[in-house]
VOBA-1610 file (N, C-alpha, C; in pm, whole numbers, padded with zeros to 5 digits, always signed):
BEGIN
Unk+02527-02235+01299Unk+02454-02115+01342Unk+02308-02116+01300Unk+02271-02232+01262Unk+02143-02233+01215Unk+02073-02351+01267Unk+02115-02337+01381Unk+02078-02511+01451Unk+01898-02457+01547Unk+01876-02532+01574Unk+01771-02559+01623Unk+01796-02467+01789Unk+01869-02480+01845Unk+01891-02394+02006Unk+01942-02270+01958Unk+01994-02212+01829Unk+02026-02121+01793Unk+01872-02065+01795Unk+01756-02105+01684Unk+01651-02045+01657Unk+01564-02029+01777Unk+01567-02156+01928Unk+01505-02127+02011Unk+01589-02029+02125Unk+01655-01957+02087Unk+01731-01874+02141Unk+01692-01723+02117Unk+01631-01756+02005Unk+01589-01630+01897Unk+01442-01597+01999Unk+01411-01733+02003Unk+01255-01708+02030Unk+01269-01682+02154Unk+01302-01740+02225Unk+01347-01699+02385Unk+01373-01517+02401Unk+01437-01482+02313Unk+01457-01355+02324Unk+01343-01260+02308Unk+01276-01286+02187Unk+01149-01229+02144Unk+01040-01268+02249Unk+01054-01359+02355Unk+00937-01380+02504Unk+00976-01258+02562Unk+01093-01263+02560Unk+01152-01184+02706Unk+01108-01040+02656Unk+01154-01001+02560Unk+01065-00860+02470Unk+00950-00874+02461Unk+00849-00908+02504Unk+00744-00908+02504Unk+00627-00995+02406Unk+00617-01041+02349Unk+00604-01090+02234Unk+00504-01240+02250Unk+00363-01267+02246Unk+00325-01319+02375Unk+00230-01377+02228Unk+00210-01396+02131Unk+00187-01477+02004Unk+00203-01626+01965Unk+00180-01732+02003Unk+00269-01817+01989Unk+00251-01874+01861Unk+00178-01834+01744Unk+00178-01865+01622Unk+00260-01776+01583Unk+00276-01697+01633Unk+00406-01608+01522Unk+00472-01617+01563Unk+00546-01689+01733Unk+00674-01724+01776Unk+00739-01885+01713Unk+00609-01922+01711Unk+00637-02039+01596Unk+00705-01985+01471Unk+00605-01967+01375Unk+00659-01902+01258Unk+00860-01819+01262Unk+00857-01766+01423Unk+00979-01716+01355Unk+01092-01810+01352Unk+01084-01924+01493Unk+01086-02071+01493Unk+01147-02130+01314Unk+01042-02143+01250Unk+01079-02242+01153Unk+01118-02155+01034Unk+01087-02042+01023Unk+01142-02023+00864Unk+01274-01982+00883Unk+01276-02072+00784Unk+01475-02026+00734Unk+01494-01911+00702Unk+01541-01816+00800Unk+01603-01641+00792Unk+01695-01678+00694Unk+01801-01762+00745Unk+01903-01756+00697Unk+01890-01760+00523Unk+01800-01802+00482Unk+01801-01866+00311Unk+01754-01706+00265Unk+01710-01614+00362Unk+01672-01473+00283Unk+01810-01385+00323Unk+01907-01421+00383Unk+02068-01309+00339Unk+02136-01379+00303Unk+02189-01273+00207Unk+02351-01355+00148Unk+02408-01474+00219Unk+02494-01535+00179Unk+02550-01674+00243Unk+02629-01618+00346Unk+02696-01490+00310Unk+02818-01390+00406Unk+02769-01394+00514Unk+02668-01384+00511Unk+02553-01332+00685Unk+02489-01413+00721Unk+02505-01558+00688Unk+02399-01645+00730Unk+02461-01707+00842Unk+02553-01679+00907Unk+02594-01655+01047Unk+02549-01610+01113Unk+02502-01495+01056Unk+02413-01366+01176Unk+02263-01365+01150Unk+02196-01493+01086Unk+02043-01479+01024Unk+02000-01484+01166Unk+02011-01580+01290Unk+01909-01548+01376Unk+01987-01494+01554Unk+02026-01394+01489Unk+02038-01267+01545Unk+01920-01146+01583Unk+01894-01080+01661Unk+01789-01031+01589Unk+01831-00871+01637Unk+01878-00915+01453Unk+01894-00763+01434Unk+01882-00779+01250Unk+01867-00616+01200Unk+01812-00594+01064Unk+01994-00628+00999Unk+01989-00725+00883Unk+02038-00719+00786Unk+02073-00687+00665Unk+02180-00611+00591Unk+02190-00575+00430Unk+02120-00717+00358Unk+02021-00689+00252Unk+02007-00760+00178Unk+02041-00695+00002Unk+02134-00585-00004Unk+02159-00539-00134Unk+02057-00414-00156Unk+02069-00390-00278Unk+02009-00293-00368Unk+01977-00156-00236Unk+01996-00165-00139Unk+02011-00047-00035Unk+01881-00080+00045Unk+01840-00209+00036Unk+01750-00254+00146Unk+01808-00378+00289Unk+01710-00360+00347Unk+01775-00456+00452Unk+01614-00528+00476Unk+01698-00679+00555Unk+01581-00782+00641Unk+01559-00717+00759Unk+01466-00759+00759Unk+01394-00646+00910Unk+01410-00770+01055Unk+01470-00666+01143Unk+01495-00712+01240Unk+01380-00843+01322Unk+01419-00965+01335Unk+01313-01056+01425Unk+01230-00985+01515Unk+01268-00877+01587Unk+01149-00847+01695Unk+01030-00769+01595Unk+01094-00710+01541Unk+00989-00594+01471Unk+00921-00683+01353Unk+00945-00808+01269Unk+00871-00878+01222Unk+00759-00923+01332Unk+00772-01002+01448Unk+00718-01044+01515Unk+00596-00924+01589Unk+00688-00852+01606Unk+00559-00707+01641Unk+00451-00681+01570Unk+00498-00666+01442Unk+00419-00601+01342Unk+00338-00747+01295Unk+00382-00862+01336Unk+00301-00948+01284Unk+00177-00976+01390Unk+00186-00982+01479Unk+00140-00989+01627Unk+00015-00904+01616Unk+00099-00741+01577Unk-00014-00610+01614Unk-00087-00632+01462Unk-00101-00710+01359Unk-00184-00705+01284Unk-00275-00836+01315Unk-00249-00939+01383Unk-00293-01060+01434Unk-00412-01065+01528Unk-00379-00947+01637Unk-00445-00928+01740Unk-00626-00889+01706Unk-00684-01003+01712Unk-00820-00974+01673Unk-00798-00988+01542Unk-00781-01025+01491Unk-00762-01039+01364Unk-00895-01157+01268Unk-00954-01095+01207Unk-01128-01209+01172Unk-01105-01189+01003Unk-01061-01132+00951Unk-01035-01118+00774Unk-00950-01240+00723Unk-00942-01207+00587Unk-00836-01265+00533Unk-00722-01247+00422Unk-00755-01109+00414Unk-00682-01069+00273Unk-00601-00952+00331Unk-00454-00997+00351Unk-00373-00882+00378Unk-00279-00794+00237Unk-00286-00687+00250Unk-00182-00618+00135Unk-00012-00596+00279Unk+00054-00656+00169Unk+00203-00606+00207Unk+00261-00479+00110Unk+00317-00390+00167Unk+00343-00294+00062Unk+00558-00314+00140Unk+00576-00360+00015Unk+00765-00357+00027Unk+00776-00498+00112Unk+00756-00578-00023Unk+00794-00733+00011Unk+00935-00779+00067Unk+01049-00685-00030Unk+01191-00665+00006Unk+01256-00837-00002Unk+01286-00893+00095Unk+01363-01044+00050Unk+01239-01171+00054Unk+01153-01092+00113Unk+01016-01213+00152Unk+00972-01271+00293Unk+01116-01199+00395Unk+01081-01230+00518Unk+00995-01298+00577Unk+00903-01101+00601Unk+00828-01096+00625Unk+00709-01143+00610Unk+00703-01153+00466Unk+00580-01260+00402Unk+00566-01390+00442Unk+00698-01454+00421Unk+00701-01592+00474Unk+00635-01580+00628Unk+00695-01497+00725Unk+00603-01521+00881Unk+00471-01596+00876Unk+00416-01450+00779Unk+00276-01421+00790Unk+00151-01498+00700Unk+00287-01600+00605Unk+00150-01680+00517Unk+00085-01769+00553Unk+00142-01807+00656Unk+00064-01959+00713Unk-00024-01922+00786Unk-00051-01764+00817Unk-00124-01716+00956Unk-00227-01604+00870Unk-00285-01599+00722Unk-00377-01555+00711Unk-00414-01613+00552Unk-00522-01599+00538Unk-00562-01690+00394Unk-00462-01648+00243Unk-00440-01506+00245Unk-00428-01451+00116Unk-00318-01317+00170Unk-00198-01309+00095Unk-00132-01218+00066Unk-00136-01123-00057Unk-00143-01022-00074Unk-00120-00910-00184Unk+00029-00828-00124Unk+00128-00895-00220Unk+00247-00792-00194Unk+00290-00714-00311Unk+00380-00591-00261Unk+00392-00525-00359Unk+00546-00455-00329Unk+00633-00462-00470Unk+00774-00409-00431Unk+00811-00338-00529Unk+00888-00199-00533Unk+00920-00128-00621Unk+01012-00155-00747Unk+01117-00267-00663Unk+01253-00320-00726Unk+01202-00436-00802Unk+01211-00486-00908Unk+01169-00551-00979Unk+01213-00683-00964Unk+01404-00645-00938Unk+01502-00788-00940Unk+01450-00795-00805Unk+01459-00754-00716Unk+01454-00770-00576Unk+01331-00873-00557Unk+01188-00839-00630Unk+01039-00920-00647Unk+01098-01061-00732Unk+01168-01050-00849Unk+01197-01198-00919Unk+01294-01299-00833Unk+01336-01217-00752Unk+01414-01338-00639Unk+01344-01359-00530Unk+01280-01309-00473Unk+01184-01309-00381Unk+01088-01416-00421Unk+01046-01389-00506Unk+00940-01492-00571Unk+00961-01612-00597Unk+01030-01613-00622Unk+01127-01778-00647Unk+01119-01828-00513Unk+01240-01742-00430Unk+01233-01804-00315Unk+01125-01865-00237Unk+01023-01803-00240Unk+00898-01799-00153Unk+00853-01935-00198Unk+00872-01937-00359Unk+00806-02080-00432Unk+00950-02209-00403Unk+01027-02195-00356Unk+01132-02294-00283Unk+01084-02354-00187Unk+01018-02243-00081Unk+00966-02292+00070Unk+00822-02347+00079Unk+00782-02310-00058Unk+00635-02414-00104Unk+00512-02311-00030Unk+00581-02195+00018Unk+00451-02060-00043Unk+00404-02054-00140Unk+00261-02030-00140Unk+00221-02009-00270Unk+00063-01963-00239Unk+00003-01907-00115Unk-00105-01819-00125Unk-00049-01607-00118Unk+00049-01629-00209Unk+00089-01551-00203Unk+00080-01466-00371Unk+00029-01342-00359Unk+00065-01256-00486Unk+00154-01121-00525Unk+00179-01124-00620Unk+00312-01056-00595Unk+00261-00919-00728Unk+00322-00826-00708Unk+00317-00729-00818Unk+00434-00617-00733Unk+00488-00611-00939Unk+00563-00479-00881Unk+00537-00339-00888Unk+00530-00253-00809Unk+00465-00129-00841Unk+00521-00047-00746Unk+00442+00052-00689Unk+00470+00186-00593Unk+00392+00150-00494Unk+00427+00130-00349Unk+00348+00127-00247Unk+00261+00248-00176Unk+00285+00343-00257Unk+00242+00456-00199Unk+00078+00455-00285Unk+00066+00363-00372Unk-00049+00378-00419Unk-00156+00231-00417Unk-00089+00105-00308Unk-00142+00042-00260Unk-00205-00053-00402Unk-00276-00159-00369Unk-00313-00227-00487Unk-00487-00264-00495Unk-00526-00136-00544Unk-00660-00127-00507Unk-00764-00199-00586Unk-00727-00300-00678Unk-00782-00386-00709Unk-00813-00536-00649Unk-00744-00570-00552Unk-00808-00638-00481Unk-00862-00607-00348Unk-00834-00472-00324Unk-00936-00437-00195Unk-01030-00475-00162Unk-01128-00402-00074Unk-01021-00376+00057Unk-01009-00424+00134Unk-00859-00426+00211Unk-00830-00560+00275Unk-00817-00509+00388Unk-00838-00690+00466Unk-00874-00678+00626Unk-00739-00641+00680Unk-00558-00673+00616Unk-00525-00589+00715Unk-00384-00535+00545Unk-00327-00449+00640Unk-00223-00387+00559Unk-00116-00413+00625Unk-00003-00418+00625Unk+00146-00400+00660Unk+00235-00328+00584Unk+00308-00252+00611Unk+00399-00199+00540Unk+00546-00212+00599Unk+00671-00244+00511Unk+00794-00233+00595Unk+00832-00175+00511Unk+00833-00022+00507Unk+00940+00101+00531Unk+00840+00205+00565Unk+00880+00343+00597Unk+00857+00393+00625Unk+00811+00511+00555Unk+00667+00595+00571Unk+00684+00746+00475Unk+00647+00800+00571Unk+00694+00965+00602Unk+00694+01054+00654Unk+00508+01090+00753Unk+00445+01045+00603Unk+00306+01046+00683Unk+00232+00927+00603Unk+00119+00924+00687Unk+00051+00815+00596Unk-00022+00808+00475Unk-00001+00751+00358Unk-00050+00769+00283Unk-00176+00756+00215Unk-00268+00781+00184Unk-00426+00826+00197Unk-00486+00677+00095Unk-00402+00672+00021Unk-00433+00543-00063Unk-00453+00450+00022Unk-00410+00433+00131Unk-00327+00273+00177Unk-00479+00318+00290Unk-00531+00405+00339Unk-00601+00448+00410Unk-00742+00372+00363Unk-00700+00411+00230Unk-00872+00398+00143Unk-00868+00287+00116Unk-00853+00184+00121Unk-00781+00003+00100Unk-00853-00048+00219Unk-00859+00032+00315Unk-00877-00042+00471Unk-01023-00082+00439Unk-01054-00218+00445Unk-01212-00278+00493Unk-01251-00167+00664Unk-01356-00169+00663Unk-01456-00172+00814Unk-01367-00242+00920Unk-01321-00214+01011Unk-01229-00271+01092Unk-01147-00325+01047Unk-01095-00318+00964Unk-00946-00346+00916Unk-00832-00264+00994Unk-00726-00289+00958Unk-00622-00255+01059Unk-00499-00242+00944Unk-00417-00101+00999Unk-00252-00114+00899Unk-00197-00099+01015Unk-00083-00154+00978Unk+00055-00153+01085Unk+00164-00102+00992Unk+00224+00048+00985Unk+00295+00109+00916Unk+00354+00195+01010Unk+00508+00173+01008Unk+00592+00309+01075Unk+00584+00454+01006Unk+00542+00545+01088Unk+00545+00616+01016Unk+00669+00741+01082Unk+00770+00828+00995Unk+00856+00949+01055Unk+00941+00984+00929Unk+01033+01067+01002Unk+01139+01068+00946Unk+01235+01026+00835Unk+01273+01024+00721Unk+01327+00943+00632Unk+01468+00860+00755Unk+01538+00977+00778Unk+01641+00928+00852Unk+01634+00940+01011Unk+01643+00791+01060Unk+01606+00818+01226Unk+01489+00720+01276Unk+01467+00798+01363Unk+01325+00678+01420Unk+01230+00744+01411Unk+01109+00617+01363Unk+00978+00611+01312Unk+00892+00581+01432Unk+00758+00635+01501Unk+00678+00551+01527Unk+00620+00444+01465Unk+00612+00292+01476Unk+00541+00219+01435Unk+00356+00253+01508Unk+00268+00261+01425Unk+00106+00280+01455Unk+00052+00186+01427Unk-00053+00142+01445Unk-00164+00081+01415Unk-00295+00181+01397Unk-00316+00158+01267Unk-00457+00252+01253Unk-00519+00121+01203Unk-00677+00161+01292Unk-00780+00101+01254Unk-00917+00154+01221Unk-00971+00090+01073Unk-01102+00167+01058Unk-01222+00151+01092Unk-01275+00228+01174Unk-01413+00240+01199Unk-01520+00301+01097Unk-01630+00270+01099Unk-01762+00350+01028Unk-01715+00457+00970Unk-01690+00546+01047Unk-01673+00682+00973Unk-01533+00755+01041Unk-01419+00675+01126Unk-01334+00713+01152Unk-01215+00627+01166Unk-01082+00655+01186Unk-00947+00594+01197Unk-00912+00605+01327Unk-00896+00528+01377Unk-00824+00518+01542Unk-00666+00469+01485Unk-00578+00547+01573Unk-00484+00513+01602Unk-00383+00535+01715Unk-00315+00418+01702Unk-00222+00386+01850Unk-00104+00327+01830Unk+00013+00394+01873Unk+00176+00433+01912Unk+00187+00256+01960Unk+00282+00189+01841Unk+00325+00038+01917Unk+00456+00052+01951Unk+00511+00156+01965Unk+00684+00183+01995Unk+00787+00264+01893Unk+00906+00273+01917Unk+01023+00300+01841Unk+01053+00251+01689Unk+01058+00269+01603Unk+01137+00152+01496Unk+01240+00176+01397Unk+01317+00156+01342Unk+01374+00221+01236Unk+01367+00166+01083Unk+01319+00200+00956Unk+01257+00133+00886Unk+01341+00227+00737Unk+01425+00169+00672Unk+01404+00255+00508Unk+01299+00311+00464Unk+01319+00434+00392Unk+01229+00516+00351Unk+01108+00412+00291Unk+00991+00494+00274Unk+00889+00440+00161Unk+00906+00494+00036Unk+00978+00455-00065Unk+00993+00553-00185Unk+00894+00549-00283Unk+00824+00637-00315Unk+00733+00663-00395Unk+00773+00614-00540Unk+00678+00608-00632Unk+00763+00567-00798Unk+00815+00406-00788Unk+00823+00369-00914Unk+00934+00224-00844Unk+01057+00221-00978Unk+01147+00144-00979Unk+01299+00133-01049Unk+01228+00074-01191
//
């Protein structure tokens, strides 16, 4: 289940959804999903759909990695992205080969010491890691050209706002704890935030504080 027509099956699917990137259809191509869920589910790694990965988080579904990697890609001239909720490393993995510098950040501590490892297995390593609260962003290496977030808070949070470089860009769902989120793209201008509706999503809360 982890064969090679399995993964271009994956990708085939993510064309047909729209998905028109071919560095990040690559990327979803080669990284091993499977090595970020349990062994139980590594049957269902390139599926694309969201997986339990423990502690009450899940791997985020292939299309919506690919979206959110895409809608931060698009025009994309920086190089320093903040991830806020690293979670198994997925997502990170997509996105390291496709921008100079990562800043991630995860509440769960064990969840970051396995993550981290892993990431250093697959021979990532422009990657930084801290554990903290995403709701307060990591404003010491600001501000960065783009943001991502995978979970969700009710509204956006003003920190993660103030992080944004001059045309910088976040891609964060924002709604509901329980239910569906718009995923947005806000981008900063001079003296204002544009933003624009990239679809449906469903995303775990953003929990404020960390364990």
């Amino acid at each position: 289940m982890t064969s090679a027509r399995t993964r271009d099956r994956l990708v085939q699917r993510l064309r047909d959804q729209g998905i028109r990137n071919e560095a990040v259809l690559e990327q979803i191509r080669s990284v091993p999903r499977h090595l970020f869920v349990d062994e139980a589910l590594a049957s269902r790694a390139y599926e694309d759909t969201a997986l339990p990965i423990g502690l009450g988080q899940t791997i985020s579904q292939p299309y919506v990695v690919a979206r959110m990697t895409e809608a931060l890609l698009e025009g994309f001239t920086g190089e320093k992205v903040l991830e806020v909720g690293t979670g198994c490393g997925y997502q990170t993995a997509v996105l390291s080969p496709l921008v100079k510098k990562i800043y991630t950040i995860e509440r769960i501590p064990e969840l970051l010491r396995k993550t981290r490892q892993r990431l250093r297995e697959l021979d990532i390593y422009n990657v930084q890691f801290k554990p903290g609260d995403g709701w307060e962003g990591w404003a010491k290496y600001g501000p960065y050209d783009g943001i991502i977030v995978t979970a969700a808070p009710e509204e956006v949070p003003e920190k993660l706002l103030s992080q944004l470089a001059p045309g910088g860009r976040l891609i964060i769902p924002v709604g509901p704890r329980d239910g569906v989120q718009t995923l947005a793209r806000i981008t900063r201008r001079d003296d204002h935030f544009e933003q624009e509706s990239l679809g449906l999503v469903s995303f775990v809360p953003l929990v404020k504080g960390q364990t």
